[in-house]
KENU-159349 format. One line per 2 residues: for each residue x, y, z of N, C-alpha, C, O. Coordinates in steps of 0.2 Angstrom, whole numbers, plus 5000, padded with zeros to 4 digits. Example, Ala and Ser with C-alpha at 12.3 -4.5 7.8 and 13.67 -1.06 7.14 Angstrom:
2
5066/4972/5039/5062/4978/5039/5066/4984/5039/5071/4983/5042 | 5064/4989/5035/5068/4995/5036/5064/5000/5039/5067/5006/5040
// end
This chain:
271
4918/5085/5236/4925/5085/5233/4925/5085/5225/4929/5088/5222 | 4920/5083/5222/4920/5084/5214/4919/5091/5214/4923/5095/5212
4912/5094/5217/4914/5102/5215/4918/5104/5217/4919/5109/5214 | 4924/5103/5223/4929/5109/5225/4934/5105/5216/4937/5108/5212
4933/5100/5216/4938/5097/5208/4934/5102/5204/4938/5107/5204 | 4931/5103/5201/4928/5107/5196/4931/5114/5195/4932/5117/5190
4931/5117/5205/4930/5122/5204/4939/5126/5203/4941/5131/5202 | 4945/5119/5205/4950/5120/5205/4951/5119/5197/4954/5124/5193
4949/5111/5195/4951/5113/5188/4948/5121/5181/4950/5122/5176 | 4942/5124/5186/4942/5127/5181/4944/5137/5178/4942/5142/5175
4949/5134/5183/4955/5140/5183/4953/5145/5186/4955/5150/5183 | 4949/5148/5192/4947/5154/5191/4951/5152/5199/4950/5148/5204
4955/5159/5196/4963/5159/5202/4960/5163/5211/4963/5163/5216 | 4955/5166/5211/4954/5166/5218/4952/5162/5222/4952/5162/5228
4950/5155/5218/4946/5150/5221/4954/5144/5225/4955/5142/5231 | 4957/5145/5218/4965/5141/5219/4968/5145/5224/4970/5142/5229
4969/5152/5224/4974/5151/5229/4971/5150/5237/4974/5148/5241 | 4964/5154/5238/4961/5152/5244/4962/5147/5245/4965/5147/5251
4960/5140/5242/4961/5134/5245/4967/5132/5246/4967/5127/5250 | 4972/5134/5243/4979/5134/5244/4981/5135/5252/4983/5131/5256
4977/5144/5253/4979/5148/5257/4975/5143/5266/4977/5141/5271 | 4968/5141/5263/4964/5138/5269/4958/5134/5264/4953/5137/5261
4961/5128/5265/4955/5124/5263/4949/5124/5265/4944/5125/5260 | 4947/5124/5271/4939/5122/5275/4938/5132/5273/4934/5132/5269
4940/5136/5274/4937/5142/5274/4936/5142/5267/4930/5145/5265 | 4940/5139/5261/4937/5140/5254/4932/5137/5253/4927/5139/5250
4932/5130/5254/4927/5125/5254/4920/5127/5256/4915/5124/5254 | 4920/5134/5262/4914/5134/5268/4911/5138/5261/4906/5137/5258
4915/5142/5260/4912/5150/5256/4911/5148/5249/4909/5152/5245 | 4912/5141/5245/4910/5140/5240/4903/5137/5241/4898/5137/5237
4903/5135/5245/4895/5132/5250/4889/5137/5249/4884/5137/5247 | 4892/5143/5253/4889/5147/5256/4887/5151/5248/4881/5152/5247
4893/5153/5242/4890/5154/5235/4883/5150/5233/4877/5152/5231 | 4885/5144/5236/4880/5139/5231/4874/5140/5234/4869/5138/5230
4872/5142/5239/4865/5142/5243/4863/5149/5242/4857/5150/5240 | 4867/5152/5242/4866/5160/5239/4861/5158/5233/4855/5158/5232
4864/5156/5229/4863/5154/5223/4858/5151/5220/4856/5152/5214 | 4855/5145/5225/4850/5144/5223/4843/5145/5225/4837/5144/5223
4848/5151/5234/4840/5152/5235/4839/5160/5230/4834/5164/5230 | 4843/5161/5227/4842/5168/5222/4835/5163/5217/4829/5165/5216
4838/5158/5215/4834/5153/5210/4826/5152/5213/4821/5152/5209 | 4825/5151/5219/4818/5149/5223/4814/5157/5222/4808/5158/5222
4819/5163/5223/4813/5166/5224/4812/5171/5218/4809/5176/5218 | 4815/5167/5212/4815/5170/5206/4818/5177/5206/4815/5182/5203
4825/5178/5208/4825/5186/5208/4829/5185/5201/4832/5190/5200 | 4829/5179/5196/4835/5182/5192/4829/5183/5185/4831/5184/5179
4821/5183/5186/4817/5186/5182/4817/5191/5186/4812/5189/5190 | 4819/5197/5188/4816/5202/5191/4821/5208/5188/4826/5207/5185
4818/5216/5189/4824/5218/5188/4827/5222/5195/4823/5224/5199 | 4833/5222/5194/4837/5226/5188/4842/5218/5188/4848/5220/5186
4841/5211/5190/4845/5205/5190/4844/5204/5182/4849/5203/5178 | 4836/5204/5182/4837/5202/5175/4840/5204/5169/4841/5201/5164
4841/5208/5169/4846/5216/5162/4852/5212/5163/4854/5209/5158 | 4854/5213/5169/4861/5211/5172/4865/5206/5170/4870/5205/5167
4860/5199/5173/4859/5194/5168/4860/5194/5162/4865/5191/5161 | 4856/5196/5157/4857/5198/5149/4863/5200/5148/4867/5197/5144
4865/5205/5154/4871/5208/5150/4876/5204/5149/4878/5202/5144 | 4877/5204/5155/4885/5198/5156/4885/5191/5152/4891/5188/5151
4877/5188/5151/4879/5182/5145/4880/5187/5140/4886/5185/5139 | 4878/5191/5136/4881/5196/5132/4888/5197/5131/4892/5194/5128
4888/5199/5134/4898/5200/5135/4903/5192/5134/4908/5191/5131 | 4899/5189/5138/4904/5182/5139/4903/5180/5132/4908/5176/5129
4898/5180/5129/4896/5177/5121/4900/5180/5116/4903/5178/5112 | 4898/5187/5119/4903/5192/5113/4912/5189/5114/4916/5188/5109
4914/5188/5118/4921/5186/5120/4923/5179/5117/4929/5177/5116 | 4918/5176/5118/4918/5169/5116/4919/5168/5107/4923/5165/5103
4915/5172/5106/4915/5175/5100/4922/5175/5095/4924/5172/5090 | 4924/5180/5099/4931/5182/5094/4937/5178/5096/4942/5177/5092
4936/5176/5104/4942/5169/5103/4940/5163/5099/4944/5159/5098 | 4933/5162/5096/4932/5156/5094/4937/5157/5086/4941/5153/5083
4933/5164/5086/4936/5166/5076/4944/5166/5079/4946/5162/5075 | 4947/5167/5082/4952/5169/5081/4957/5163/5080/4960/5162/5075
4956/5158/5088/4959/5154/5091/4958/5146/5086/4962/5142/5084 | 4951/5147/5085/4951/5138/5077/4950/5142/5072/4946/5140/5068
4954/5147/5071/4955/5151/5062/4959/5145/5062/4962/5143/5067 | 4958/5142/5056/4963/5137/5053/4968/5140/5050/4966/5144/5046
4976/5140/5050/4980/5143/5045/4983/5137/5043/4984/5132/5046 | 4984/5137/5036/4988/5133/5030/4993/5133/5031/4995/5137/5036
4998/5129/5028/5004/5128/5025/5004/5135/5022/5005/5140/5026 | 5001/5136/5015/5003/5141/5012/5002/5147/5015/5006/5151/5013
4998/5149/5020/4997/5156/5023/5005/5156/5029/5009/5161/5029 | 5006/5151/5032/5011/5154/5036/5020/5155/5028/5024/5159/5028
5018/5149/5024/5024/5152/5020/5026/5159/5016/5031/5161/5014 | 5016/5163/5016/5018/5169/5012/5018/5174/5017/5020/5180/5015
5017/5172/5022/5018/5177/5030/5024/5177/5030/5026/5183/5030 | 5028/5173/5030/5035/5173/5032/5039/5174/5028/5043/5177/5031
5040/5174/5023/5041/5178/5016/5041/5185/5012/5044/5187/5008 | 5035/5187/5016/5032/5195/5016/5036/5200/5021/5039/5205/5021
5036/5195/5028/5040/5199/5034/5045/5197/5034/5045/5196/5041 | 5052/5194/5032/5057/5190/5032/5060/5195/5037/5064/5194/5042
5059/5200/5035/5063/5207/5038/5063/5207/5048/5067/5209/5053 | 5056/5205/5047/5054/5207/5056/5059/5198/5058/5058/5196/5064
5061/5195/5054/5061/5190/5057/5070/5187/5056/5072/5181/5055 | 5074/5192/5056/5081/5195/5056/5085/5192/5061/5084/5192/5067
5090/5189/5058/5093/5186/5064/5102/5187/5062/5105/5186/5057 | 5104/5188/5070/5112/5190/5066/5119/5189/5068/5120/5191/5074
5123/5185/5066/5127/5182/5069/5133/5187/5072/5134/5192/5069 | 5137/5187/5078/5140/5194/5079/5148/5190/5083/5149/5185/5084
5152/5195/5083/5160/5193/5088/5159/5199/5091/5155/5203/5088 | 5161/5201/5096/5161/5206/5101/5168/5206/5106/5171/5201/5108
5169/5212/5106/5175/5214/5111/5174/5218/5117/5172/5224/5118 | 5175/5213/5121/5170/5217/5130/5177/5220/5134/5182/5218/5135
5173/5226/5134/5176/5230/5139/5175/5233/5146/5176/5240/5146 | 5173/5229/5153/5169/5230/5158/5173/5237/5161/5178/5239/5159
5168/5239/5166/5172/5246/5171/5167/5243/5178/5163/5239/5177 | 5167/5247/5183/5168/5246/5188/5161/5248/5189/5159/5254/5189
5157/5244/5191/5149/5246/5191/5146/5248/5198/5145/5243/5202 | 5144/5256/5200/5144/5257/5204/5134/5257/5208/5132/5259/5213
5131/5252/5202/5124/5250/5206/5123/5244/5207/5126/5239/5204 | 5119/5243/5210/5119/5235/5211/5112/5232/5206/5107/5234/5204
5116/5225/5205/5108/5222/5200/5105/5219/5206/5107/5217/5212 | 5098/5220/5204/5094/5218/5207/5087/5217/5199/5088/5219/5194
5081/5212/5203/5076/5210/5198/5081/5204/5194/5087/5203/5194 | 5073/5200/5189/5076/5195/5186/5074/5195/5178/5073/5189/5175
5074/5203/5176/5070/5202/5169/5077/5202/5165/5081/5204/5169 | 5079/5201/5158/5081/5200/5154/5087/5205/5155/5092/5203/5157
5086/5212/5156/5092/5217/5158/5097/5216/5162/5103/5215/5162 | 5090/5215/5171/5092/5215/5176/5098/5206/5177/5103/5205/5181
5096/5202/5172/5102/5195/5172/5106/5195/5170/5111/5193/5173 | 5106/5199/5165/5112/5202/5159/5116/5206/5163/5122/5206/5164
5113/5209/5165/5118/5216/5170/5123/5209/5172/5128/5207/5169 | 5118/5208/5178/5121/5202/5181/5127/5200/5180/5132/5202/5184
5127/5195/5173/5132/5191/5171/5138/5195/5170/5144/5193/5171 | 5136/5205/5166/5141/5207/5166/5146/5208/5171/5152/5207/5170
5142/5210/5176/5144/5213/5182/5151/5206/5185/5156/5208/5187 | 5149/5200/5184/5153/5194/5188/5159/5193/5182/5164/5189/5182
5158/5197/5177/5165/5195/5172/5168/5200/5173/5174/5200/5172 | 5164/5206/5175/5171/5211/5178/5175/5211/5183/5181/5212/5183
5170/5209/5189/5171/5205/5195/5173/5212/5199/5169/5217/5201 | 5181/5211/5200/5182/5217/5205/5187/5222/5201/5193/5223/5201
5183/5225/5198/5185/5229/5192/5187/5237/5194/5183/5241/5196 | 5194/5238/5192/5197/5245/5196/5196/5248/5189/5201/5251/5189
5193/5249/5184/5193/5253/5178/5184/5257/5178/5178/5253/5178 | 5184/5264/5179/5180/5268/5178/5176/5268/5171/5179/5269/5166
5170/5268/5172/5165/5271/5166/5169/5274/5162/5170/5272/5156 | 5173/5280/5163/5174/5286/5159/5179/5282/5155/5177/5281/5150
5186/5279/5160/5189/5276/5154/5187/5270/5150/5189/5269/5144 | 5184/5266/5153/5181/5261/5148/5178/5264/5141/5180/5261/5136
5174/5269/5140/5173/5273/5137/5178/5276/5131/5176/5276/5125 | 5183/5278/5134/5189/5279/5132/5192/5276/5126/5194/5278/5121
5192/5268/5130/5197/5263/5128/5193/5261/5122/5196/5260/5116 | 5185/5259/5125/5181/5256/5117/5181/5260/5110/5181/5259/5104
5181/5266/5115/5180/5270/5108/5187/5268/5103/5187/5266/5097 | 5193/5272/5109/5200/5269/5104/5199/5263/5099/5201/5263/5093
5196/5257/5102/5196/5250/5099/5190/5251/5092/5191/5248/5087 | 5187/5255/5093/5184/5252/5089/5182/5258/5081/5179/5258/5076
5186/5262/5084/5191/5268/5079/5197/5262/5074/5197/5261/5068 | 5201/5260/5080/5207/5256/5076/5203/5250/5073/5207/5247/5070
5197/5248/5074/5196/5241/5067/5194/5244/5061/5195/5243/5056 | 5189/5250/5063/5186/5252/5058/5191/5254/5053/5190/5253/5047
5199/5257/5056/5206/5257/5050/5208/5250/5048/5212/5248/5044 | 5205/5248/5050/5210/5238/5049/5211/5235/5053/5215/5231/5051
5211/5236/5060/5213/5232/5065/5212/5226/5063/5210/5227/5057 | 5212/5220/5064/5211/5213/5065/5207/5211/5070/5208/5212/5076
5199/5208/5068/5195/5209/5075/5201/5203/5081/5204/5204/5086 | 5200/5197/5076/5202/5192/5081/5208/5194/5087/5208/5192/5092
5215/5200/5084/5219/5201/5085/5217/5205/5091/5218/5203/5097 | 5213/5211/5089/5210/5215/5095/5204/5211/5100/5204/5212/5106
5200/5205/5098/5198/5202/5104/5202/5199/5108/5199/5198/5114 | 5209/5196/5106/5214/5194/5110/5217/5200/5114/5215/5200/5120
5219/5204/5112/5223/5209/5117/5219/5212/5119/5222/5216/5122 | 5211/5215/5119/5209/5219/5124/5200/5215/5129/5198/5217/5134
5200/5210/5124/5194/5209/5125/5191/5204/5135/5193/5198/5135 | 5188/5206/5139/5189/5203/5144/5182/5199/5146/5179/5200/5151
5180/5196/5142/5174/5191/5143/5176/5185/5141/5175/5182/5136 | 5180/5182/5146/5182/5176/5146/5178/5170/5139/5182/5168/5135
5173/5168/5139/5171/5163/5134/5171/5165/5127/5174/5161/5123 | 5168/5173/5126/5167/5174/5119/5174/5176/5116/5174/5178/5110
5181/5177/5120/5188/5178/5121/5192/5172/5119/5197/5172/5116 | 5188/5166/5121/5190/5162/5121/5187/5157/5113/5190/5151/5112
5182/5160/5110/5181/5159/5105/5181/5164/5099/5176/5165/5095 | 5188/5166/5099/5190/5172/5095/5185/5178/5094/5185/5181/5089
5181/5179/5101/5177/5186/5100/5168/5181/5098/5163/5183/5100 | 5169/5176/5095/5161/5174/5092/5156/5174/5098/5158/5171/5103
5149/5178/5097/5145/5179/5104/5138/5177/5102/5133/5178/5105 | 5139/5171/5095/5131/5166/5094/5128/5171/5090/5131/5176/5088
5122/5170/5088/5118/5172/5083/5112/5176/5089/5109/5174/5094 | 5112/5183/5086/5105/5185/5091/5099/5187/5087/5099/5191/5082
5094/5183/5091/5088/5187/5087/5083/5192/5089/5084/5197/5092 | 5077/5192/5087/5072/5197/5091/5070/5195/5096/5072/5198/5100
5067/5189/5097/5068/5188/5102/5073/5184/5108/5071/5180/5111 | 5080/5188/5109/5083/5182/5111/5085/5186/5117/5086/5192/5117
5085/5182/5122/5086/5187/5130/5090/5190/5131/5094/5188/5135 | 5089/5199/5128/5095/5201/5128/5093/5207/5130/5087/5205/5130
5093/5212/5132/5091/5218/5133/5089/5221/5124/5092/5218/5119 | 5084/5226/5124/5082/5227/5120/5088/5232/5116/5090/5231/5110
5089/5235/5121/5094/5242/5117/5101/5236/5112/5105/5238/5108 | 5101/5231/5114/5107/5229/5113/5103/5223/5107/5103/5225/5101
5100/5219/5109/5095/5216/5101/5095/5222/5096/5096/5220/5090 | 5093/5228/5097/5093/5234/5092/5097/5236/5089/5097/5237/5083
5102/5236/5093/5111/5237/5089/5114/5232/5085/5118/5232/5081 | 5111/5227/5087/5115/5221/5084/5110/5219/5079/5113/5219/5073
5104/5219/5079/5102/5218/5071/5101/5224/5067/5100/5222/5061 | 5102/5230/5067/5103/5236/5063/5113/5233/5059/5116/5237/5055
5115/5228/5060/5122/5228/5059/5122/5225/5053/5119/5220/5053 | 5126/5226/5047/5127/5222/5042/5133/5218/5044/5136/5218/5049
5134/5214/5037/5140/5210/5037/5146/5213/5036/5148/5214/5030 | 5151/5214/5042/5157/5216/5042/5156/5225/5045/5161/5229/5046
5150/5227/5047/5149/5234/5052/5153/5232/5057/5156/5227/5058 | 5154/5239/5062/5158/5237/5067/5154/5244/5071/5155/5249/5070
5149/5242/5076/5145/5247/5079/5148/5250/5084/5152/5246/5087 | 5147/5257/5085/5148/5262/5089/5150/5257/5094/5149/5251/5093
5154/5260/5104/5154/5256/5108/5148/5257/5111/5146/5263/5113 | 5145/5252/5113/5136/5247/5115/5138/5249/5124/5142/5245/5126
5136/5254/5127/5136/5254/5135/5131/5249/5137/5126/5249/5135 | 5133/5245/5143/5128/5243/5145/5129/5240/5152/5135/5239/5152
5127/5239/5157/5125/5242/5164/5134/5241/5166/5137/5246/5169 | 5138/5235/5165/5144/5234/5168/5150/5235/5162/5156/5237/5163
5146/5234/5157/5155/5238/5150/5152/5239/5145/5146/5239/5145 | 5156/5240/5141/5154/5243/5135/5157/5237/5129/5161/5233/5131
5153/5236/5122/5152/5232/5117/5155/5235/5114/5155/5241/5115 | 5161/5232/5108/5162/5233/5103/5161/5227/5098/5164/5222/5099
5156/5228/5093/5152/5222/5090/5152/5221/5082/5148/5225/5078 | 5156/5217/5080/5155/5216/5073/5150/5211/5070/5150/5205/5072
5146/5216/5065/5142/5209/5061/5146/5203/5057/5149/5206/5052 | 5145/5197/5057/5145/5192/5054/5142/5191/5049/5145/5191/5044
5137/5188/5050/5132/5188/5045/5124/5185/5047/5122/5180/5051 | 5119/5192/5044/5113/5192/5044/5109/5184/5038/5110/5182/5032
5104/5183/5043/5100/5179/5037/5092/5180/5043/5091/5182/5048 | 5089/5178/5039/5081/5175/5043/5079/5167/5046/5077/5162/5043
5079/5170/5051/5076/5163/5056/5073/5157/5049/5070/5158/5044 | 5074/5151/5053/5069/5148/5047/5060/5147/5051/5057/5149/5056
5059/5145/5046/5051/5147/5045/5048/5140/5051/5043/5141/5053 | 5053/5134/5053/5051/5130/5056/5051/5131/5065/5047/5128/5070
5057/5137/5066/5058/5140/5072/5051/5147/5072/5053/5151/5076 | 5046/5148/5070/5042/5154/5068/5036/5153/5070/5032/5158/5070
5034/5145/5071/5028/5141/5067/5020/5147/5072/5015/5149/5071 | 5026/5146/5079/5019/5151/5084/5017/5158/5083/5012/5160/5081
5022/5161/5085/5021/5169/5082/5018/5169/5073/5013/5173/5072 | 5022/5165/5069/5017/5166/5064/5011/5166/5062/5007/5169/5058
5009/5158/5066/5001/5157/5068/4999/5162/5070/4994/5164/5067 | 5002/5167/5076/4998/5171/5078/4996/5177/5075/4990/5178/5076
5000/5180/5072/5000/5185/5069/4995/5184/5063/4991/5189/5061 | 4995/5178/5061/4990/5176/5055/4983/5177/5057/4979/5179/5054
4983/5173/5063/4975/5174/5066/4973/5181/5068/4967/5182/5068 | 4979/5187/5070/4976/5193/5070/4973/5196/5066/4968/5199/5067
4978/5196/5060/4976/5197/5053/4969/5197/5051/4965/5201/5050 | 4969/5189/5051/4961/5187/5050/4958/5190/5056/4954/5193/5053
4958/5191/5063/4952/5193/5064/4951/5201/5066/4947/5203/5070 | 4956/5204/5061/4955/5212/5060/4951/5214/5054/4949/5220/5053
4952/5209/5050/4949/5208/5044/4940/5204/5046/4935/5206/5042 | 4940/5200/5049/4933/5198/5049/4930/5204/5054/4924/5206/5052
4934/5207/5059/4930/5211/5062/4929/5219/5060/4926/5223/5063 | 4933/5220/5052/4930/5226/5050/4924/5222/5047/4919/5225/5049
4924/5218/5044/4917/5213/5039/4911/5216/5045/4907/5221/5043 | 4911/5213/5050/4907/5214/5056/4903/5222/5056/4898/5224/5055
4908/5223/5057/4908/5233/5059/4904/5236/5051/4900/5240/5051 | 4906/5233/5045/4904/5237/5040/4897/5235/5039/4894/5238/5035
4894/5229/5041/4888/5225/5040/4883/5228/5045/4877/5228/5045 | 4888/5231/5051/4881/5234/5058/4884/5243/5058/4882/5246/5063
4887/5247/5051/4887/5254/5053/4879/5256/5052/4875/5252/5049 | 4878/5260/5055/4872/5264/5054/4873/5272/5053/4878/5276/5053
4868/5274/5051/4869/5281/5050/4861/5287/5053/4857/5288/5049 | 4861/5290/5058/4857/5294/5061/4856/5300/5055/4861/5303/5052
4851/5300/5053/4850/5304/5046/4846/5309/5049/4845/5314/5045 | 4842/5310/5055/4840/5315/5060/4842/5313/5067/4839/5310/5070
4848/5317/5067/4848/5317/5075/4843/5319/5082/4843/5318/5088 | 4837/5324/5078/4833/5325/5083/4830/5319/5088/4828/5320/5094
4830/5312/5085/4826/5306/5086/4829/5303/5092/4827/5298/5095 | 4835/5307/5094/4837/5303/5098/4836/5308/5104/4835/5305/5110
4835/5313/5103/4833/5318/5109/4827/5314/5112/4827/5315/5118 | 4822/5309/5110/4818/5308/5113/4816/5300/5118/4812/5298/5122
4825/5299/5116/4825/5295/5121/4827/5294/5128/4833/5294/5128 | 4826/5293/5133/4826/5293/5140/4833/5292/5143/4835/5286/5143
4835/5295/5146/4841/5293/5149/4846/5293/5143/4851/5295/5146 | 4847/5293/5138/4852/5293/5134/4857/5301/5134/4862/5302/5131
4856/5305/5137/4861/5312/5135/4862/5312/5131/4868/5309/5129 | 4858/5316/5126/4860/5316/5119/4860/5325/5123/4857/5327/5128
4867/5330/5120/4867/5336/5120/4863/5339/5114/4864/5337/5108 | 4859/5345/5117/4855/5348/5111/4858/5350/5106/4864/5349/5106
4858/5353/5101/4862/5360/5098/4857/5365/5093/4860/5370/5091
// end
């Protein structure tokens, strides 16, 4: 039982769901590995070749691996490295406050799936509900709407009389702060952070109505909501940087390529 513990805690997912799927049958065949295993070990096949290369190799590989998550994952980042990251990129880390005037039509696919789009459809979809207004005219109407603010409509005025998303209708049009990453469809995160303070974007289609969206006001995430992505980014950094170090320390240079014509198995093409 401690080896099947071991072999559950040590994450390798075929092990976990077999026993999931049949205990005694995973239990049997990890049995059945281990004997394999040791009688590989009695009759010395893992000094033989072609085990023994193989061998090399793959501790090779696993060390090379171990390697760059070790530099990567305990890079230490400072206080001051994530301050001057976040200061350099304030831009990628754009967040924008928005009012919106919804205007749904009658959506003739069904949502299905549960990524980010597929929920959102979703939600649109149930706040149109059983919506007798066509694509074409929705279209129509947003565009009117958002023709007449651009002359001076009144947003708040215009999200009372047109707008039919019950909540953000209900809070004079205001639809929260969106940022890069906030679960939104991409095309619609795009539109709304390209928006300055007081824009009024094109009408935003999207699967059940169309957006008309005013910016409020753009600032940058604070630096305490950042702390992972910018750890992350910093550690890429450094290890794009240690890994050209590497690379410049092992280039070589063939200064007669004939020499290698005389190695075995290599396919070196003649010329």
């Amino acid at each position: 039982m401690a080896d099947v513990q071991k072999m559950l805690a040590s994450g390798e997912p075929n092990f976990a769901v077999a026993f999931q799927q049949n205990p005694e049958d995973a239990i049997s065949k990890l049995l059945i590995y281990q004997y394999l295993s040791e009688e590989a070990e009695k009759r010395k096949l893992a000094e033989q070749s072609p085990v023994k290369e193989q061998r090399q190799a793959l501790r090779t590989q696993l060390l090379r691996e171990a390697v760059v998550n070790d530099e990567t994952n305990n890079y230490p980042v400072s206080n001051a490295e994530l301050e001057a990251y976040y200061n350099a990129h304030k831009a990628e880390f754009q967040q924008t406050k928005i009012k919106v005037i919804y205007i749904p039509f009658r959506s003739e696919t069904p949502v299905t799936g549960t990524s980010n789009e597929a929920l959102f459809a979703a939600a649109q979809a149930a706040i149109g509900g059983q919506q007798k207004r066509s694509e074409a005219e929705a279209k129509v109407l947003a565009t009117d709407i958002v023709k007449k603010l651009r002359e001076g409509l009144d947003f708040s005025k215009a999200v009372e009389q047109y707008s039919e998303d019950p909540t953000s209708k209900a809070a004079g049009g205001d639809y929260g702060v969106i940022k890069a990453d906030s679960a939104y469809p991409e095309d619609f995160r795009r539109a709304v952070l390209a928006l300055k303070a007081g824009d009024i974007s094109e009408p935003l289609r999207q699967p059940a109505g169309y957006y008309g969206i005013r910016g409020e006001e753009t600032t940058a995430q604070p630096m305490n909501e950042l702390l992972t992505p910018l750890t992350a980014a910093i550690r890429k950094e450094h290890l794009n940087a240690w890994f050209k170090s590497v690379t410049e320390k092992h280039t070589i240079i063939i200064k007669d390529p004939k020499v290698l014509q005389n190695l075995t198995g290599a396919g070196i093409p003649s010329k």
